[in-house]
C-alpha positions, -999 to +999 in steps of 0.1 A: +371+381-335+356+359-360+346+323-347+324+297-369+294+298-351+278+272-378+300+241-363+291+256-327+254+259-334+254+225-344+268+208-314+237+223-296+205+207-288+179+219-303+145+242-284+119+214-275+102+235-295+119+233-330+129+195-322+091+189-322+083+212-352+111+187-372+097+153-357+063+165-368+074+173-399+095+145-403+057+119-396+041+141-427+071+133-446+072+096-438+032+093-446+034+113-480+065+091-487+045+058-475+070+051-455+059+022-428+090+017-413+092+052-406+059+057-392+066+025-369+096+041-354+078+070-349+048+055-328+048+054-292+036+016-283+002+032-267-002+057-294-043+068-305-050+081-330-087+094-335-108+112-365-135+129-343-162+144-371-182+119-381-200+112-413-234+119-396-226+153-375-228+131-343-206+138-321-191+098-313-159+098-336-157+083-369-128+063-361-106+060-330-073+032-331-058+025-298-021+008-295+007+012-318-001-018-340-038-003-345-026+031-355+002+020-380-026-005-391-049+028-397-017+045-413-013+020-438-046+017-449-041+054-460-009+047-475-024+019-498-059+040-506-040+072-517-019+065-544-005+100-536-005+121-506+008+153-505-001+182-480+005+214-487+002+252-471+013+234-442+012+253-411+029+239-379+023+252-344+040+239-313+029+245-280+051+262-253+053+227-236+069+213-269+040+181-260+016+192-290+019+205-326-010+217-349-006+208-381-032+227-407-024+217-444-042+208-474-040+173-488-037+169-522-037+133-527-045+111-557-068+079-556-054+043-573-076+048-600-062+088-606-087+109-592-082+142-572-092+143-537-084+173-519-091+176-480-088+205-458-066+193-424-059+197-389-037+177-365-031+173-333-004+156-327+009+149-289+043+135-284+060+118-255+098+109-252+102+118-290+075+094-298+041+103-314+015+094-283-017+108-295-032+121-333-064+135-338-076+142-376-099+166-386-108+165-423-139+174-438-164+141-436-186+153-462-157+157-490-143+123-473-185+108-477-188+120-514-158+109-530-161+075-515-195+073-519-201+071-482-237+076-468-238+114-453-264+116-421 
């Protein structure tokens, strides 16, 4: 008995697991595609999002955005620094809950003015009713510091 299992399979929710892994996926997507609308209706209205290493090795956070219209605020000022971001060797890791994925990746992004600046990554990112609650961003603040000419210490 032969039955097409593809047109089955896709009636089918997907794992929490996998739907998170795509939604995750789908947030880096709409960032390296600087896409704002996208990123809106992917933010929970009391999303955070924090960067905790800070220029100085203290350990208060370098930034920390609170409410939806702070994040996407944070979001775009990325989108308009970078004239392109790309991450690669991503790696995504879901929890068993399906509430949290770890994203490790290196960015590869390009400044207005054409100059190279490559970042090491890690994400957490916490989602709630298919919405994006909570990111924390770890890139390396000295690499960050230098290229911008940023005051290390």
């Amino acid at each position: 008995m032969t039955e097409n299992t593809s047109v089955v399979d896709s009636a089918l929710p997907k794992p929490p697991v996998r739907a998170t892994e795509e939604r995750t996926r789908a947030f880096l997507a709409a960032l390296e595609g600087k896409d704002l609308a996208e990123l809106d209706a992917t933010l929970h209205t009391e999303a955070t999002l924090t960067i905790p290493l800070s220029l100085t090795g203290d350990p208060e956070p370098f930034g920390r955005f609170e409410g939806k219209e702070q994040v996407l605020g944070y979001l775009r000022g990325v989108t308009e620094m970078m004239a392109t971001i790309a991450f690669t060797e991503l790696r995504i890791s879901v929890t068993a809950d399906a509430a949290t994925a770890f994203v490790q990746a290196r960015g590869n992004f390009t400044t207005p003015d054409d100059r190279l600046y490559p970042n090491i990554y890690v994400l957490r990112a916490d989602w709630s009713e298919g919405k994006l609650i909570a990111v924390e961003e770890y890139a390396n603040p000295v690499t960050f510091a230098k290229h911008f000419g940023l005051p290390i210490g």
